[in-house]
C-alpha positions, 0 to 999 in steps of 0.5 A: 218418315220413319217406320218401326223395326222390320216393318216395310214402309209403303211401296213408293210411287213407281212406273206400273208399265215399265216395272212389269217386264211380263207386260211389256214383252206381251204388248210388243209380241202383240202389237200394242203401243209401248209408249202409249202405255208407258206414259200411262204406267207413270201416270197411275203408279204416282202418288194422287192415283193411288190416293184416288183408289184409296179414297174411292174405296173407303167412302163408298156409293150413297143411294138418294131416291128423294130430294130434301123437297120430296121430289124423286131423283133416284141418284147415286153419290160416289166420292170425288175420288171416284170420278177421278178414277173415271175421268182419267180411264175416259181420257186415256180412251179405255171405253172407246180406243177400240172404236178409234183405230182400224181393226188388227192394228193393235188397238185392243191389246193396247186398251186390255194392258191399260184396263190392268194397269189401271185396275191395279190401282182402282177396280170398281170404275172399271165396270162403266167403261168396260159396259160402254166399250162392248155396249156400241156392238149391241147398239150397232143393230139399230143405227138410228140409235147409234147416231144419236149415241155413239158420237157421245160414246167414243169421246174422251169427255167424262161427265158424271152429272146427269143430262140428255145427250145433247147437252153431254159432252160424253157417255157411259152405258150400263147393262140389265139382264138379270132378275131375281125369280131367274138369274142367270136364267133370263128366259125366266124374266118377267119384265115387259114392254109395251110399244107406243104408237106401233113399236117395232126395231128402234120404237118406244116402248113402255117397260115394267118389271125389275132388275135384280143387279144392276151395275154402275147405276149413274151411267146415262142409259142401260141396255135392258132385256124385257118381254114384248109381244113377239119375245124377249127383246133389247131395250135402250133405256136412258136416265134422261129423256130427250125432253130433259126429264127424268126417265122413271127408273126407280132404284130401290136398294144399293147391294152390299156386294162383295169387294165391290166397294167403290162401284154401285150395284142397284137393285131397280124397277121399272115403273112406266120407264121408256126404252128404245128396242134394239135390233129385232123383237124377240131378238133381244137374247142375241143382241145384248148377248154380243155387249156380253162377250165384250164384259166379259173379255174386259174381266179377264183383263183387270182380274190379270190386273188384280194378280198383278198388284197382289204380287208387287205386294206380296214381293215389296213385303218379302223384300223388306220383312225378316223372319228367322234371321232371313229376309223373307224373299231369302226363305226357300218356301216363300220363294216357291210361293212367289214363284207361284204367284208369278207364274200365275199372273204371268199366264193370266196376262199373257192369256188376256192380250194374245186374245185381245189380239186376236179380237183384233184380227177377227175381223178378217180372220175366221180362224182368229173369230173362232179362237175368240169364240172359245176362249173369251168365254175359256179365260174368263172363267178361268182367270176370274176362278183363279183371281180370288185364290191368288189373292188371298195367297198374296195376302198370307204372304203380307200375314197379319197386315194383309188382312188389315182393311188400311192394305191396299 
């Protein structure tokens, strides 16, 4: 193929793991598995992964709340391409891998340098599987739940098409806290739950209310927050029932969420929608609150991805653009601006695993719990801060083209 004069050609199939020496030094200081993760870099550096993050972003979620008869289905269409992502992120075990090993052996540090090998391919469908893998935490705290849940959480199996988990080889699990009168403020909701036939820890109860964000819609059960008689409480809420009829979660809108191309954000309301509570009435804040420390580790992980695609980018373009009778790589301010964005995603990567090894030894070691207290909330902020800032850097360095949609 041949490209106009000075102009640089695509950036070629390439191993993301190995191409990396940042992340490979990080993941042998911190335990993971280099040859796992190398296999894994060859595999979404090729050609018909990347076609799959393209596609799953020009074509985005299609809401369907009718079937062509009239009957209520409230489904979401995403492109094959989308499943595709899915299905590769499940089979490579990034929802569940940290449930297959024994704590400390380096399982999390592992699964964290997938999420940001993969993310730089695809971001969206990294939500349903990030909310899958700190979900089984929350669903710990009724048992009775997780047995019937979590055999179908930790498989390898991707399944998009909806079904009652007995007829599912496998699950994602998605979360609803917030509300449109409160936000972040989810003592302001005013969902409720009314228990059928007494209630109590892992009884049915009866919801009505809304969430005003809902993310990856089409998972096949949420963990909710609504008000029953004693307070706030966690609720399991499946798409499907166990008889194999429709659970009746109503989707109003899709949000036209920023860069959230490929990923569907719902809006839905609860319209006698059967949910399952989760740990203690009027516990519910607590419970849920532990599947979200778990999100928000995965966000450090695949923003760190993020910086690191925006980088490769930003070096291929100055490696093979010239401007002022010099590569651009050669030009003294690009390069402090490259040095920049390296350094940048350097720290954010080495952040992200030394504490996925720390969550690692937690278990075990108090000192290691408290350096994971603090600083999966600390890094979160940050990197997630810094992510967007990093970008748009990226993109001054690609000038024009980067701001062109066609720019990965």
């Amino acid at each position: 193929m041949n490209f106009p004069d000075n102009q640089p050609g695509p950036l070629g199939p390439y191993n993301l793991f190995t191409s990396d020496p940042v992340l490979s030094d990080a993941v042998r200081r911190e335990g993971g598995d280099v040859e796992l993760l190398e296999a894994f870099g060859d595999q979404v550096g090729g050609e018909e992964a990347r076609e799959w993050g393209r596609l799953a972003n020009r074509n985005v979620p299609i809401l369907h709340t009718h079937d062509r008869f009239g009957g209520r289905i409230d489904e979401v269409e995403y492109h094959p391409a989308y499943h595709s992502m899915l299905n590769m992120a499940v089979e490579a075990g990034i929802h569940c891998m940290r449930y297959e090993q024994p704590a400390g052996d380096g399982a999390y540090v592992t699964r964290n340098a997938l999420m940001g090998l993969i993310t730089q391919i695809e971001m969206g469908h990294g939500c349903p599987t990030s909310m899958t893998s700190a979900a089984l935490v929350s669903l710990r705290h009724q048992p009775e739940l997780a047995e019937v849940w979590e055999p179908l959480m930790v498989t390898r199996n991707y399944e998009h098409r909806l079904g009652p988990p007995g007829e599912k080889p496998g699950v994602l699990l998605g979360m609803g806290m917030t509300e449109k009168q409160g936000g972040s403020d989810v003592r302001a909701n005013t969902s409720t739950a009314s228990p059928v036939n007494g209630g109590g820890p892992g009884g049915e109860y009866v919801l009505e209310g809304h969430k005003w964000f809902t993310s990856a819609p089409m998972c096949d059960a949420f963990l909710v927050l609504a008000y029953a008689p004693k307070g706030m409480s966690c609720f399991l809420v499946p798409r499907v029932l166990p008889d194999g009829t429709r659970n009746s979660l109503r989707f109003v809108r899709l949000k036209d969420k920023l860069g959230n191309r490929s990923n569907a954000s719902a809006e839905l309301e609860f319209d006698e929608t059967a949910g399952w509570m989760v740990g203690e009435e009027g516990r519910g804040i607590p419970t849920i609150i532990e599947m979200v420390r778990g999100t928000r580790f995965y966000c450090c992980a695949s923003s760190a991805g993020l910086m690191r695609q925006g980088l490769v980018q930003a070096l291929h373009h100055a490696v093979h653009r010239a401007a002022f009778k010099k590569k651009l790589i050669d030009q003294p301010l690009m390069r402090n601006v490259l040095a920049d964005l390296a350094l940048e995603s350097e720290a954010a990567l080495a952040l992200t695993l030394r504490l996925g090894r720390a969550i690692d030894e937690s278990v075990e070691n108090e000192q290691a719990a408290a350096f994971v207290r603090i600083v999966t909330a600390v890094g979160k902020y940050w990197i997630c801060k810094r992510t967007p800032a990093h970008c748009v850097e990226a993109l001054e360095c690609l000038g024009g083209p980067g701001y062109i949609e066609d720019s990965i």
